[in-house]
N, C-alpha and C positions, 0 to 999 in steps of 0.2 A: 543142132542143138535141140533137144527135147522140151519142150516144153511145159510144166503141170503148176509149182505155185513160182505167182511173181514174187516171195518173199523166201530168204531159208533160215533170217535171224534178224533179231532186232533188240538191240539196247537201248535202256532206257538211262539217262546222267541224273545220279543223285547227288546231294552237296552233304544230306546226312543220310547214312543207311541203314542206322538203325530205326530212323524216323521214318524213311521209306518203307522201309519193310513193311513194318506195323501197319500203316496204311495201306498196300496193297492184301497183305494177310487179312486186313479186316473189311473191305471190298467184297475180294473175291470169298471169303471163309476157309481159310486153305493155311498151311505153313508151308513156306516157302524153303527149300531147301536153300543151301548156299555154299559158296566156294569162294575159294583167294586164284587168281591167274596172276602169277607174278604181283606186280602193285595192286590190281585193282581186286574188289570184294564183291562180289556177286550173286544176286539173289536170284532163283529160278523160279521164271512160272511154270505151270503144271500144264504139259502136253502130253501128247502120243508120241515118242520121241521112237520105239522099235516100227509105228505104224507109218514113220514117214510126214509126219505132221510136224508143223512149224512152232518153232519156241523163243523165247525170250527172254533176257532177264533183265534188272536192275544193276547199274554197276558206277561200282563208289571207287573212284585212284584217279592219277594223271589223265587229263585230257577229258574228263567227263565234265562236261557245264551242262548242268539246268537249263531250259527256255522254252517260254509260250512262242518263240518263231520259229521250232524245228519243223524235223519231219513230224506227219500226223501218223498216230498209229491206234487202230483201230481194236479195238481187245472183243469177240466174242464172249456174249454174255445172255448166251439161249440158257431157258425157252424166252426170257424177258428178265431185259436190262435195266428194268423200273428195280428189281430186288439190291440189284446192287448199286443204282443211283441211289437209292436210299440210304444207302451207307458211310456215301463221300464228303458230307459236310462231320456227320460224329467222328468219321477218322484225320480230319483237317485238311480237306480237300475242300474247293468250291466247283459249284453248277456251272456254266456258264450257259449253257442250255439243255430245258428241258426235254424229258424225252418226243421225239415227234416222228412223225411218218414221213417215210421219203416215197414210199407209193408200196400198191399192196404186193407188188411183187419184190421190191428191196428191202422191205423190214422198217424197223426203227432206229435212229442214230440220239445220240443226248454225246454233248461236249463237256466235258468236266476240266478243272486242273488237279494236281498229285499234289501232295504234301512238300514237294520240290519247286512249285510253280513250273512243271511241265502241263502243256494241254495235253489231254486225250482223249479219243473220243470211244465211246461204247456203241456198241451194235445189236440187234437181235431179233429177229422175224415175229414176234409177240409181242 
């Protein structure tokens, strides 16, 4: 087995998606494209998807629940994640914690929840 990212995809459970959206769209400053798989509706983040890099999306149908006890998923947000914590309360998100230093070689992390009441957390070397 080869090994390179320990991730190759990750959903996020909305309960509304139109309300998700908007929230992530307004975070990151981006429009989110989007698609139906069968039931569920699904919003895309913006990667490198021909470069081999890892994506995600939001996704509203059967079997998606919301919740502050999931998996934690960390979203890059170089050069500095202070820009887009700044965003997450006007788009209806809350803090949970501020941005801070995990040492100068890891970056910074800040914990926030989505418009969904998922946690997530943000990342970024500045």
């Amino acid at each position: 087995m080869e090994l390179s990212n320990a991730l190759n995809w990750f959903e996020i459970p909305v309960a509304d998606f139109d309300r998700a959206k908007k929230f992530y769209e307004t975070i990151f400053d981006y429009q989110m494209p989007e698609n139906r798989m069968g039931p569920t509706r699904m919003g895309f983040f913006l990667y490198d998807f021909k470069g081999g890099k890892v994506g995600g999306a939001i996704c509203e149908g059967p079997n998606y629940q919301p919740s502050r006890q999931g998996s934690l998923v960390y979203f890059n947000c170089q050069p500095d994640l202070q820009v887009v914590l700044d965003r997450v309360e006007k788009a209806g998100g809350e803090i949970l914690t501020r941005k801070s230093q995990l040492s100068p070689d890891l970056g910074y992390i800040a914990y926030i929840t989505d418009s969904e009441n998922n946690r997530i957390a943000l990342h970024s070397m500045g």
